[in-house]
C-alpha positions in Angstrom: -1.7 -48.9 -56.1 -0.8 -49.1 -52.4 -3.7 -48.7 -50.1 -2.8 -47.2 -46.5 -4.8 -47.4 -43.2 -4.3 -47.2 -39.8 -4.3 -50.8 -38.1 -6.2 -52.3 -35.1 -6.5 -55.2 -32.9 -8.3 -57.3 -35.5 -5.1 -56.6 -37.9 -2.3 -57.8 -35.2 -2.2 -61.6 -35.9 -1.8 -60.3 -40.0 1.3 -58.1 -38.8 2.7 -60.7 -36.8 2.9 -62.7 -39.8 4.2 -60.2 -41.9 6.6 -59.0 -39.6 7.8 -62.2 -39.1 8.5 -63.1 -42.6 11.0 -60.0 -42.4 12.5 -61.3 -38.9 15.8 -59.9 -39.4 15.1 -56.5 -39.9 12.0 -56.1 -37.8 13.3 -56.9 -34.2 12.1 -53.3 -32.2 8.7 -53.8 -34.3 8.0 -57.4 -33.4 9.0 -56.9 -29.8 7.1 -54.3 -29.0 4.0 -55.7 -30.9 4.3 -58.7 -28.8 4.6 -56.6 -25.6 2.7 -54.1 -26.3 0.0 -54.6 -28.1 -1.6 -53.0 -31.4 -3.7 -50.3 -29.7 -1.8 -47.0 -28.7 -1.4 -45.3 -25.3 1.4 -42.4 -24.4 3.3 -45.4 -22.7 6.9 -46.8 -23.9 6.8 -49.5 -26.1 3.0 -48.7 -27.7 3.0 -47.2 -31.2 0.6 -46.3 -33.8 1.0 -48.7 -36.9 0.0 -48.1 -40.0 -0.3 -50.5 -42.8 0.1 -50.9 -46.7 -1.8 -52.9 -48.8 -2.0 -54.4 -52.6 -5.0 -56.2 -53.5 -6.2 -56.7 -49.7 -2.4 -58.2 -48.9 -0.3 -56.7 -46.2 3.4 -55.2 -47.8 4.6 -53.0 -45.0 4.1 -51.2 -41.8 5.1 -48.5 -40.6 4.9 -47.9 -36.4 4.9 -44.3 -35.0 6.1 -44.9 -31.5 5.2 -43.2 -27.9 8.7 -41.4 -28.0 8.5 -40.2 -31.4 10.7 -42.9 -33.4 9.5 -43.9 -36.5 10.2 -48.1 -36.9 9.9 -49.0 -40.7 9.3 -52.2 -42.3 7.7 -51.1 -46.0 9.8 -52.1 -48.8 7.1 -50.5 -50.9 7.1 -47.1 -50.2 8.4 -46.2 -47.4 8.0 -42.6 -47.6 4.1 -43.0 -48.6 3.6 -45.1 -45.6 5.7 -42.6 -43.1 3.7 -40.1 -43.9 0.7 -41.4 -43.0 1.3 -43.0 -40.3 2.4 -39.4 -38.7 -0.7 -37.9 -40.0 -2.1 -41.0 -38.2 -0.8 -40.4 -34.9 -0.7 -36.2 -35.0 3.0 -36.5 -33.3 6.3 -35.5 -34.1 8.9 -37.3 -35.4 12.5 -37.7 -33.1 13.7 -40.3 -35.5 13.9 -43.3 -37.6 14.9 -46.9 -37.6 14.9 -49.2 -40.1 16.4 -51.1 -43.5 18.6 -47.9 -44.5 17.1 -47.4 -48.0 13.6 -47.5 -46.2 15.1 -45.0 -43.8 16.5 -42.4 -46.4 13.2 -42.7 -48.3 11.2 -41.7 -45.0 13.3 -39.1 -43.8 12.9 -37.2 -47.7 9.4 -37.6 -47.7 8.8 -36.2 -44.6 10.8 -33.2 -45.4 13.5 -33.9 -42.5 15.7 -34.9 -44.6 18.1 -31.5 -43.5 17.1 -31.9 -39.9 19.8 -31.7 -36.9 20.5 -35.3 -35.6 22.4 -36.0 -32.8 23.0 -39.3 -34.7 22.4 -40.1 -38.3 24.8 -43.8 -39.0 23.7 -46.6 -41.5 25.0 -49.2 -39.7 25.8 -52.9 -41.1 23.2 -55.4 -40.2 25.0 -58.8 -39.1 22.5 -62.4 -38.2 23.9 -65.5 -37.0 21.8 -68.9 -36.9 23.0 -70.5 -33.4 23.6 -73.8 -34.8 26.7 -71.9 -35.8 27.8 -69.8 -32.8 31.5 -70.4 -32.6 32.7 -70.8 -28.5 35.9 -68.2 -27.6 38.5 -70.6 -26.0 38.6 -68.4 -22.7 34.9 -69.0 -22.1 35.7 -72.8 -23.0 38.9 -72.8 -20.7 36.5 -71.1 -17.8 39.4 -68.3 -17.9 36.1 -66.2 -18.2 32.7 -66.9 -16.9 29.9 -65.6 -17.5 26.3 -65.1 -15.1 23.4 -62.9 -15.1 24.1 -59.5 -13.1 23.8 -59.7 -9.5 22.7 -57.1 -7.2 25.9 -55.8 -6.4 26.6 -55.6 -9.8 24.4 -52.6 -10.6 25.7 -49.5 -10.0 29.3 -50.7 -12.1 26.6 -51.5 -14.7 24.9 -48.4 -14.7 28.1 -47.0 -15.2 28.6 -48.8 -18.0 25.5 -48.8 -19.8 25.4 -44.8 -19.5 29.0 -44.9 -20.7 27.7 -46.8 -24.1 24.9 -44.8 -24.7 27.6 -41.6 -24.3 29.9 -43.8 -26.7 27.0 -45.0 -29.3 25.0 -43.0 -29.4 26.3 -39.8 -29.4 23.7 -38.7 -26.5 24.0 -36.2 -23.6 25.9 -36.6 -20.4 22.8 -35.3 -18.7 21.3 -36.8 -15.4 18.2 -37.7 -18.0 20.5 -39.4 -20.3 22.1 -41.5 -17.1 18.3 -42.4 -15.1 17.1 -43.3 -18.7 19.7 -45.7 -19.5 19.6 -47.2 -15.7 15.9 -47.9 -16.5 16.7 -49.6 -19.9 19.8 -51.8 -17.5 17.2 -52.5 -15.1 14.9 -54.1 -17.8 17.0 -56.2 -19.3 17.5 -57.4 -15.9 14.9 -57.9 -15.0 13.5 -59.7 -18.0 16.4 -62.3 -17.5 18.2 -60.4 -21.0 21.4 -59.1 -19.5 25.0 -61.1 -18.6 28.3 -60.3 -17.5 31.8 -61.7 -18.2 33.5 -62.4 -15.1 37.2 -62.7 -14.4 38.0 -64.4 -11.0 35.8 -61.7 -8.8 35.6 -59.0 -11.3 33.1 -58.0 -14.2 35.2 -57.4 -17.3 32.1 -57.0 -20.2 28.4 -57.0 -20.3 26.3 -58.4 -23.2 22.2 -57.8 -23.3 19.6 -58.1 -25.3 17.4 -55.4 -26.6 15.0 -57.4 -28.1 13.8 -61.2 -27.8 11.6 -63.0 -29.0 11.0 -67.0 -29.0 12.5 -67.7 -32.3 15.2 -65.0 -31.9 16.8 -61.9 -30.2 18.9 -58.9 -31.4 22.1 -58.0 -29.2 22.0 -54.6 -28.0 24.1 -53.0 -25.4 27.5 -54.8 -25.6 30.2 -52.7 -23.5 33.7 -53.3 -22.1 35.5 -50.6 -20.6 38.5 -49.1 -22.6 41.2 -49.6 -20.2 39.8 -53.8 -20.4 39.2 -54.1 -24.6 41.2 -56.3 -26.9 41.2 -59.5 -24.6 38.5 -61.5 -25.8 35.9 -60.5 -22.7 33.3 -59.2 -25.2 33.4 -62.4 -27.5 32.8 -64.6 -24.5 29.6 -62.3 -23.1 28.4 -62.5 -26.3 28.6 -65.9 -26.8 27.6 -67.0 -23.6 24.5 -64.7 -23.8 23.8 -67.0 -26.9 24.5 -69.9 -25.5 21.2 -68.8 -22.7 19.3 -68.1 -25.3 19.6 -70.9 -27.7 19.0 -73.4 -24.1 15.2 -70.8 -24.7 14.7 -72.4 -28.0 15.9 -69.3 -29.7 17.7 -70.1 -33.1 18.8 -66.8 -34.2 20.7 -63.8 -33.5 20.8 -60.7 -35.3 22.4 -57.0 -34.4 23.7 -53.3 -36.1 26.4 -51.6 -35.8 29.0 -49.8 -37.0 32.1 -50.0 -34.6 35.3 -51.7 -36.5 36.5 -53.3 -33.6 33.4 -54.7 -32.3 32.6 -56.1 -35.8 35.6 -58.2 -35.5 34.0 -59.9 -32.1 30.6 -60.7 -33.7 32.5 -62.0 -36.8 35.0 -64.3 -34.2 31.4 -65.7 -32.9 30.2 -66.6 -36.1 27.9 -63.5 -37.3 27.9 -62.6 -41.2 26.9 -59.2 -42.7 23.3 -58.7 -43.9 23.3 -55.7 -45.4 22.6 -52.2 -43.6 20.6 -50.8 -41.2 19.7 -47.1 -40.5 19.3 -45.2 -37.1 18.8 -41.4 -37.3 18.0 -39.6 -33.7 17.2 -36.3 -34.6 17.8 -33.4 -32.0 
């Protein structure tokens, strides 16, 4: 029998633990734990968590967060713990991320199963240990170089990051949509978790972060224009990105997704497939 409750300050060094031993798959939960905190407000990253237990030992958690996203790390019923952690919070539910079978459980139990997503993908989950990021040959050649985004950089990145979120994640070209993923740019700017790939004078890629933690950090954000793909610019964002992290003490590097063409840049880097991931944004 799985006992459920609602989890506190005094239970955030026990989630941290748990979480931890699930690193790959529990990126958005850890990072925004660490940020965060346990204890919710109506601010972004704060959730309310909600924890399953077995003979007074943690087995999952699931995090009902201030936009609405459900973040899932309960390989033991999922769908007992998604439900109440919404009964928990009293809030509705704009989506859910998470291991995919976790995900599909979830989403059933909850009845929204049938409900309208704007995206619904199950996305292949890839991890690399750093010890074994491989170097592209134009980033070793300096062809490419890459730097952390300058000031003059930002509008072009703007640009770019609202372009991926159009491309991704299926969202709306809506003046929301565009200030929303400016604020998410400046962020990872700001916390020192974005690069760009330059060629002579002009950016050609941008890799970020959109989580990091001490012992690792999930990629997130990875664009090259369309009219500037196939020649390598991505592969050597990415693995100079890497290259700043691991000089952190980071040792691993994990990311989703489901793009052909990008899979073959993570795999020219090093990464190997996991397994899968879900990501459901309901309307």
């Amino acid at each position: 029998m799985i006992v459920s409750r609602k989890l506190g300050p005094s239970d955030q060094a026990a989630l941290e633990t748990f979480l931890k031993a699930h690193r790959d798959t529990s990126m958005f939960l850890r990072s925004n734990l660490s940020r965060a905190g346990i204890s919710y407000r109506p601010e972004p990253l704060h959730a309310d968590y909600t924890g399953g237990y077995r003979d007074l030992r943690l087995i999952g958690v699931v995090a009902h967060c201030w936009n609405g996203m459900l973040l899932l790390q309960a390989p033991e019923s999922a769908g007992e713990l998604a439900c109440a952690c919404v009964r928990h919070s009293g809030r509705p539910v704009t989506g859910f991320i998470g291991p995919v079978d976790q995900v599909r459980e979830a989403r059933a139990a909850l009845d929204l199963h049938d409900a309208p997503a704007a995206m619904e993908d199950d996305e292949s989950l890839w991890g690399l240990d750093l010890v074994d990021l491989v170097i592209p040959e134009i980033l070793q050649s300096g062809a490419v170089t890459v730097r952390p985004p300058r000031a003059e950089d930002r509008d072009l990145l703007c640009d770019w990051r609202f372009a991926y979120v159009i491309e991704t994640l299926n969202s709306s070209d809506s003046l929301e949509t565009r200030q929303h993923s400016a604020r998410v740019l400046d962020q990872q700017i700001a916390d020192g978790n974005a690069w760009v790939a330059v060629e002579g004078e002009r950016p050609v890629s941008l890799s970020a972060f959109n989580a990091a933690l001490p012992d690792i950090v999930q990629l997130g954000g990875i664009y090259t224009p369309p009219e500037l793909r196939g020649r390598g610019y991505a592969k050597a964002a990415v693995a100079a990105s890497l290259l700043a992290a691991k000089e952190r003490g980071v040792t691993r590097a994990v990311l989703f997704t489901s793009n052909p063409s990008a899979v073959r840049s993570y795999e020219a880097v090093g990464f190997r497939r996991l397994g899968d991931y879900g990501v459901v944004l309901l309307r």
